[in-house]
N, C-alpha and C positions, 0 to 999 in steps of 0.2 A: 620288582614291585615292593615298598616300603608298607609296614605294617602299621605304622602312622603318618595321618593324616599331617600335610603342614602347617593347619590351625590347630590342632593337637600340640603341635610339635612348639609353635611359638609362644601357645598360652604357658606350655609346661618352661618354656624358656625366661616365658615373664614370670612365671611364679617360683620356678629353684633355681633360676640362674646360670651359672655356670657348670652346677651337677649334674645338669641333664648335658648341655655338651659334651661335657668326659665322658659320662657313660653313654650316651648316644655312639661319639665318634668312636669311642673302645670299645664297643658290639660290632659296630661296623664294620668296621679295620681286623674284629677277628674272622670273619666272613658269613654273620649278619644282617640281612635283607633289611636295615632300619634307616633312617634319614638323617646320618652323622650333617652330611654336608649343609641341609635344611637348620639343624640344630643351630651350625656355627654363622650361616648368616640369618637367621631371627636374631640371634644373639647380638650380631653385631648391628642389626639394624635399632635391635632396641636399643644398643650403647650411643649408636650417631643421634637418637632422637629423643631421649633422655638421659644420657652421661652416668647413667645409674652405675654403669659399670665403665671398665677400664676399658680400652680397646684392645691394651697391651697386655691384660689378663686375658683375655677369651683367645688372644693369638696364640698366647706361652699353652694353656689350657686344652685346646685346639692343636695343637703338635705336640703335645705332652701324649695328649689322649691316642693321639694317630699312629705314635710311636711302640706304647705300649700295647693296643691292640694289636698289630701288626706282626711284633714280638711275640704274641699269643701265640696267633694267625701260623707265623712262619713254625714254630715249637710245634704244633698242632700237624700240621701239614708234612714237617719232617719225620715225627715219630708215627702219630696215625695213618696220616696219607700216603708217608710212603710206603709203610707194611700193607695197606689196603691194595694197593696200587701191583706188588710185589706177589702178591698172593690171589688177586682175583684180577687185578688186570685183562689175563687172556680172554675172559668173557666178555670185553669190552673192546676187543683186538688189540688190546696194547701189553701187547706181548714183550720178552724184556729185552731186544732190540727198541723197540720203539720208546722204552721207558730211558733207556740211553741217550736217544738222541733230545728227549725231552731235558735230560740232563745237561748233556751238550749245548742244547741251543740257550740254556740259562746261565750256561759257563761263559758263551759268547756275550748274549745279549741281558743278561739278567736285569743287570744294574739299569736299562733303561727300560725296561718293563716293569720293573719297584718303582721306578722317580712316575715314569709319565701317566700308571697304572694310577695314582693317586689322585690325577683329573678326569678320569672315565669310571661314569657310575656303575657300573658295572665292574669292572678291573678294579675298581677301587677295592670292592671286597673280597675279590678271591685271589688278588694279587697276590700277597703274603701266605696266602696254603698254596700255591703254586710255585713260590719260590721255594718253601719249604719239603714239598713233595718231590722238585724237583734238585730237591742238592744243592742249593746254592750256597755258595761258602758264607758263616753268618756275619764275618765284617763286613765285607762286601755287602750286603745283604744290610749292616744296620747303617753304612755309610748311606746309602743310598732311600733308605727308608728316611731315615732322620731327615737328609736334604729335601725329600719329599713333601713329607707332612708340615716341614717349618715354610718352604716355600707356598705351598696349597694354603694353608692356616691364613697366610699373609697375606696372598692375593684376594681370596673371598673374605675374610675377614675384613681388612683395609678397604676393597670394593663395596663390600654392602655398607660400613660406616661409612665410607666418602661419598657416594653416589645413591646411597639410600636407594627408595624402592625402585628406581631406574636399573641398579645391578642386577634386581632378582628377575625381571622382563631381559634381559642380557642373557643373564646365567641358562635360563631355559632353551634357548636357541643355540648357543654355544656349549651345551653340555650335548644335548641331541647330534650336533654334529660330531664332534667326538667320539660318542657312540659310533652314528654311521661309520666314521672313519675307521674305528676301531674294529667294527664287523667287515668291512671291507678288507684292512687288513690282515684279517683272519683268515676271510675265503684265499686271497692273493699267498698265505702264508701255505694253506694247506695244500693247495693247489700245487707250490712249487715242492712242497714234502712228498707229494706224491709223485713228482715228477721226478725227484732225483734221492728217492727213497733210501736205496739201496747204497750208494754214494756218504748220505748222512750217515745212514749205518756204520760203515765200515770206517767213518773218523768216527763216529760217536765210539767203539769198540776201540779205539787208539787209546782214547783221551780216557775210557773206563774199560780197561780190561778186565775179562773176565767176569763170575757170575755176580747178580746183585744179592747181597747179604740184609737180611731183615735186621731193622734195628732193634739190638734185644738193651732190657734195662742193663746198666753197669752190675744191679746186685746179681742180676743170673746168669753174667757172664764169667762172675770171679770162681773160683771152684775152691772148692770145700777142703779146707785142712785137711791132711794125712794124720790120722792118730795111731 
């Protein structure tokens, strides 16, 4: 649920332009419950039907903005989320096999949970704490991001200036299904985690041996001159 409205979100579009999409889609993308994607097509519809603005501004602007939340996002997710994860997990059953194979299955699959996460409103914003929570190496991680947000930027961007308010009656049908699909694939996901639980385990344990170590700052890991 977005905490602004879409006429909220279009006037504030018509009246700061492009500063609300940056900062819209760079809330979002840090994991944010706000209407990055609303942002960037008002924006572009306002560009297709008054040329106020570039189209190729709001696009670069729009994966600018996706990229660098995301990079939050993931920072975020790595040092907070994983120490949370690390230390109270068990109360949540994800005990630190299970936080392994979370790790694992981001090793396998990551990079297209980063790309395709960036079209499901939902995965869109916790995409990048989940990569980062979960280990994901961070080239990987910004190759995949980047491809992401310039391809998404492009598509709704380009869609709502071409097709004008025809795209936005589109985009709500096609976003919902997505969704579904996505929750679908979820259940289908956990289903099969439970089924071959102990299996994942013991590659997850291959691929990360041994215990999971909290990430401490660099400054409290160096140790103090001998005088």
């Amino acid at each position: 649920m977005h905490f602004l409205s879409g006429t909220l979100v279009h006037d504030l579009v018509q009246a700061y332009g492009l500063w609300v999409v940056f900062v819209l889609i760079t809330i979002e993308s840090m994991g944010v419950p706000v209407p990055g994607e609303t942002a960037l097509v008002s924006a572009s519809l306002y560009a297709g039907s008054t040329h106020g603005i570039e189209i190729a501004s709001i696009i670069a602007v729009a994966a600018l903005a996706a990229v660098i939340g995301d990079n939050i996002g993931y920072l975020i997710g790595r040092t907070i989320g994983f120490n949370l994860l690390v230390r109270h997990g068990r109360h949540v059953r994800l005990h630190e096999a299970r936080l392994k194979v979370g790790q694992y299955l981001f090793l396998l699959h990551g990079g297209k949970i980063v790309f395709f996460g960036r079209f499901v409103a939902f995965l869109r914003a916790f995409a990048a704490l989940l990569a980062g929570a979960n280990q994901m190496e961070w080239r990987r991680f910004m190759v995949m991001n980047t491809l992401g947000g310039v391809c998404w930027a492009s598509v709704f961007g380009l869609g709502a200036y071409t097709f004008g308010q025809s795209i936005t009656r589109l985009a709500a049908p096609v976003g919902l299904s997505l969704l579904v699909a996505g929750l679908v694939l979820a259940v289908i996901g956990v289903m099969f985690f439970r089924h071959h639980e102990k299996q994942l385990e013991l590659r997850a344990e291959m691929a990360f041996p041994g215990p999971l170590a909290l990430k401490v700052r660099p400054s409290t890991q160096a140790s103090r001159p001998t005088v």
